[in-house]
Structure formats: structure tokens, C-alpha cells
matplotlib code that plots the C-alpha trace (Angstrom):
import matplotlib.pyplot as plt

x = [41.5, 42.8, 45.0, 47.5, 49.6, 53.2, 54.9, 56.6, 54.5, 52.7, 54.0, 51.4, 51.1, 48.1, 46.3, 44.1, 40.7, 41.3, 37.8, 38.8, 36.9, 37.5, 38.6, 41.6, 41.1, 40.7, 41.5, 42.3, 45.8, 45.4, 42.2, 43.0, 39.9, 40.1, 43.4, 43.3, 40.3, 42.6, 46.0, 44.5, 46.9, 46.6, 48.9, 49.9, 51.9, 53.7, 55.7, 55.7, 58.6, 59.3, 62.6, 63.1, 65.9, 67.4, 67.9, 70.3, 69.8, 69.9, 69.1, 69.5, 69.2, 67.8, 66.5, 65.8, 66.3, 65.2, 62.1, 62.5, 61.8, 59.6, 57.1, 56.3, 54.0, 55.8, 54.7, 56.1, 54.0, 56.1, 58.3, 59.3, 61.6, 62.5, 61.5, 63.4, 63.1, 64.8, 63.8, 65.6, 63.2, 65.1, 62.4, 60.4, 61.1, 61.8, 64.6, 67.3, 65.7, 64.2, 61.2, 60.7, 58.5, 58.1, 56.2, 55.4, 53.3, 51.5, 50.5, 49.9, 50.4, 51.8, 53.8, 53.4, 56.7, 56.1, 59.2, 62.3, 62.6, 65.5, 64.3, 65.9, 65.0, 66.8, 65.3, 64.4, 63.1, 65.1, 63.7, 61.3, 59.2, 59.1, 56.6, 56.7, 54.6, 56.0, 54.9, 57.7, 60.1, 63.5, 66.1, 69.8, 71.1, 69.1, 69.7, 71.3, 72.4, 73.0, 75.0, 73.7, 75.5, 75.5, 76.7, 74.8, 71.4, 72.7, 69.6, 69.0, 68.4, 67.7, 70.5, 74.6, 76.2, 78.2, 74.9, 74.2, 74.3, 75.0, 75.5, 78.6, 76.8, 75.1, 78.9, 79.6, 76.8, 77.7, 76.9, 74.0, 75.9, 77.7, 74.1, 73.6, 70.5, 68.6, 67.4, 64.0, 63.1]
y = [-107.8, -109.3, -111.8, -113.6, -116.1, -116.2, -119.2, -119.6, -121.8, -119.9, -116.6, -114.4, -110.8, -109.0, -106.3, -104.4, -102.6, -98.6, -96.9, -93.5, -90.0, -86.2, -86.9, -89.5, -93.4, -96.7, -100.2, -103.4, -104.1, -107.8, -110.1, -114.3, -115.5, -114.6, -115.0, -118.3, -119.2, -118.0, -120.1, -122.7, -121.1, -120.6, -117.8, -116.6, -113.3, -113.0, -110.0, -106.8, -105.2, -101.3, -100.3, -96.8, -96.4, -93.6, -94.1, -96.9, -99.1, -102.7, -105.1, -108.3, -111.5, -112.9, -115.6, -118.2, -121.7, -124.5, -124.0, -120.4, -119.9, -117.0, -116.5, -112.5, -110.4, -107.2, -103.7, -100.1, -96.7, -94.3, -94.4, -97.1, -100.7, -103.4, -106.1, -109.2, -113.6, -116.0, -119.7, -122.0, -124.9, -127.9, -129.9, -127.1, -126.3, -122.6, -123.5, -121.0, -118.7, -115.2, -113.1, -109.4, -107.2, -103.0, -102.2, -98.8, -96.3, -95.2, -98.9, -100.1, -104.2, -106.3, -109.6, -112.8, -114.6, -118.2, -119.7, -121.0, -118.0, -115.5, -111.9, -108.2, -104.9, -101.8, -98.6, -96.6, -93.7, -90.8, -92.8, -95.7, -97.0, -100.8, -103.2, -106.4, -109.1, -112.1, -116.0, -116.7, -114.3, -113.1, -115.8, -114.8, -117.7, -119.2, -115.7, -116.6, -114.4, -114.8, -112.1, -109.2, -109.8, -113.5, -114.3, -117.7, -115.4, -112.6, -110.5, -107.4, -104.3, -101.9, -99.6, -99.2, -100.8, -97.9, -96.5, -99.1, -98.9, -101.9, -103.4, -105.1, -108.0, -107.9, -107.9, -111.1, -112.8, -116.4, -117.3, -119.0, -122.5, -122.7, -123.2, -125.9, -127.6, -129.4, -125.8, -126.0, -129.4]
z = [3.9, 0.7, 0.7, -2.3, -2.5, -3.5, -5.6, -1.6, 0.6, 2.9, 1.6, 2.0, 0.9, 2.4, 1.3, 3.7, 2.7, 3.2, 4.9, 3.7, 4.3, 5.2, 8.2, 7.3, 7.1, 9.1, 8.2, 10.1, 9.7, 10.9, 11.8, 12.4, 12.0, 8.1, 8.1, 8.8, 6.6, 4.1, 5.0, 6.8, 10.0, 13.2, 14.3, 17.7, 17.7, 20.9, 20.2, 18.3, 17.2, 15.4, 14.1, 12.1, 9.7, 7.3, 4.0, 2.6, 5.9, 4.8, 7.9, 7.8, 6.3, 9.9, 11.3, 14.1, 14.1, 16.7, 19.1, 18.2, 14.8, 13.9, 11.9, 10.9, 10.1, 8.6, 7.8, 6.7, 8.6, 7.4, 4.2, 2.0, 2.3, -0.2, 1.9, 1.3, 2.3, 1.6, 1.6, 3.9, 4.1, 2.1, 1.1, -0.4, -4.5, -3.6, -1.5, -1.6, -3.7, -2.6, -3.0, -2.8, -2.4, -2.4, 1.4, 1.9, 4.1, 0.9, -0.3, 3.2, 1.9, 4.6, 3.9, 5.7, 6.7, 7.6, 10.0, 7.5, 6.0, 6.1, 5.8, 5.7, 4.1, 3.1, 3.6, -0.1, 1.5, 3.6, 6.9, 7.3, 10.4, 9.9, 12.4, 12.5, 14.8, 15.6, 16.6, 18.8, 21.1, 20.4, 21.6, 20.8, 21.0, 18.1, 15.8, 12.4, 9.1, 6.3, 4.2, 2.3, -0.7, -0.9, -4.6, -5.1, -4.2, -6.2, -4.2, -6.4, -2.9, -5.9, -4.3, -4.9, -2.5, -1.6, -0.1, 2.3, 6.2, 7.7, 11.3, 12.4, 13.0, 9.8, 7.9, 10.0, 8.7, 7.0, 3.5, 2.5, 1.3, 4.8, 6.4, 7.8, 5.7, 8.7, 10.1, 8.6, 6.9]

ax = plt.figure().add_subplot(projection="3d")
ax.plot(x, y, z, "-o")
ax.set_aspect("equal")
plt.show()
């Protein structure tokens, strides 16, 4: 596995190594130990997670706050996302800024979501199978959003709006300056 860093603290896009022959391919999708002699982390995934969506899906910006904030582990089997976070930890310089990324069934890369962090995706392909592990269960209480189209993050989804599918919750999300700042110092 190959691993690089982001300009986001612990931000970590991973790469795996493709064992390829006649008969299709292998690779290890995730492995701690050199994970963590990479990050210095210890990780403990405690759920796994698959959604599939059609074309122009957009899904989230989500998060957890409190004792159930997640850390993730996200990857695309079948078609292609613009997978998107957004950093909510206050005392870090990329605060409020975002990162994306391109994750795809043909490039296989993974991206490593460290807890304060928002993150969505829309789907760029007609459908896309998205999995994600994560450190800490689903707690609905402690589920946050922020909205899609937040102006101060001006997030480019590489897609008109007009083409998006989006939840009802997903439209009720808040905006990212009516967060409340304490969620992930």
C-alpha cells in the first residue's frame, strides 16, 4: 500500500498495490499495522457501511460530533464519486476549507477521513457503489450537515446543480458559519 499525505492533518489518501494476471487481480484494500507505521494511528473500524447511487447523487456534508465522531475509511467498487471533507477542527490552519478528491473503481485509491471532518460525494458515473469503514457506530442523535452549496466553501461537485439528487435531510442541512466551533477542537 502507498500512502500520501494531504496539506489536512491526518488526511490520508491511500493507494493500494494491484497483483494483476489472466485471471483478474488481488490487492489488500486495508492493513493497520502499516497503516499505522505510516500515521502514527491506531485505528479501530467498528462498522462498515455500502451505499449505491445513480448519477448526480450528492450525499452529504455529514458528520458526528461528541463521543461519536467518526473517523472513515472510504472507497468506490463500481463507478466513480467526487469525494468531498471539510475541516471542522478550529485549531488546525485548514479549518473550514475542503479537499477533494476523484475515487473510482478503475483507480482503486482510498481516502482516510480522520474524525472533525465533514464529508459527502456526488456520484459522476451512471451508478456508484461507495464503502466506507468506520471507527465509531452510527449515533443519530450526534449526526450533523452542513449544506451542499454553502457559499463561504464555495465547494466546486464538478456537476450543474440542476443534476443533483439530494435527500430531504440533506436540504435541511445548516450552514457551515452557524456551526457551533467547539465540535472538534
Amino acid at each position: 500500500m502507498e500512502y500520501k499525505k494531504t496539506a489536512f492533518k491526518d488526511l490520508i489518501i491511500c493507494i493500494p498495490k494491484i497483483f494483476s494476471d489472466d485471471r483478474g487481480y488481488f490487492y489488500e484494500s486495508f492493513n493497520l499495522r502499516s497503516f499505522s507505521d505510516f500515521t502514527g494511528l491506531h485505528i479501530d473500524f467498528v462498522q462498515d457501511n455500502q451505499s449505491r447511487s445513480s448519477f448526480g447523487t450528492l450525499r452529504g456534508l455529514h458528520f458526528q460530533i461528541g463521543d461519536y465522531a467518526q473517523s472513515k475509511l472510504v472507497r468506490v467498487v463500481e463507478g466513480d464519486v467526487l469525494d468531498v471533507v471539510v475541516d471542522l477542527r478550529s485549531e488546525e490552519p485548514t479549518y473550514g476549507k475542503s479537499f477533494a478528491i476523484v475515487l473510482s473503481a478503475q483507480n482503486r485509491k482510498q481516502l482516510f477521513v480522520p474524525r472533525g471532518m465533514a464529508h459527502g460525494f456526488i456520484t459522476l458515473s451512471e451508478n456508484a457503489t461507495f464503502i466506507y469503514k468506520c471507527d465509531n457506530f452510527y449515533h443519530k442523535e450526534s449526526e450533523r450537515g452542513i449544506i451542499f452549496n454553502d457559499p463561504d466553501l464555495a465547494i466546486d461537485w464538478r456537476l450543474p446543480e440542476k443534476q443533483f439528487l439530494l435527500s430531504e435531510k440533506d436540504l435541511q442541512n445548516t450552514l457551515f458559519k452557524n456551526l457551533d466551533k467547539s465540535y472538534f477542537k
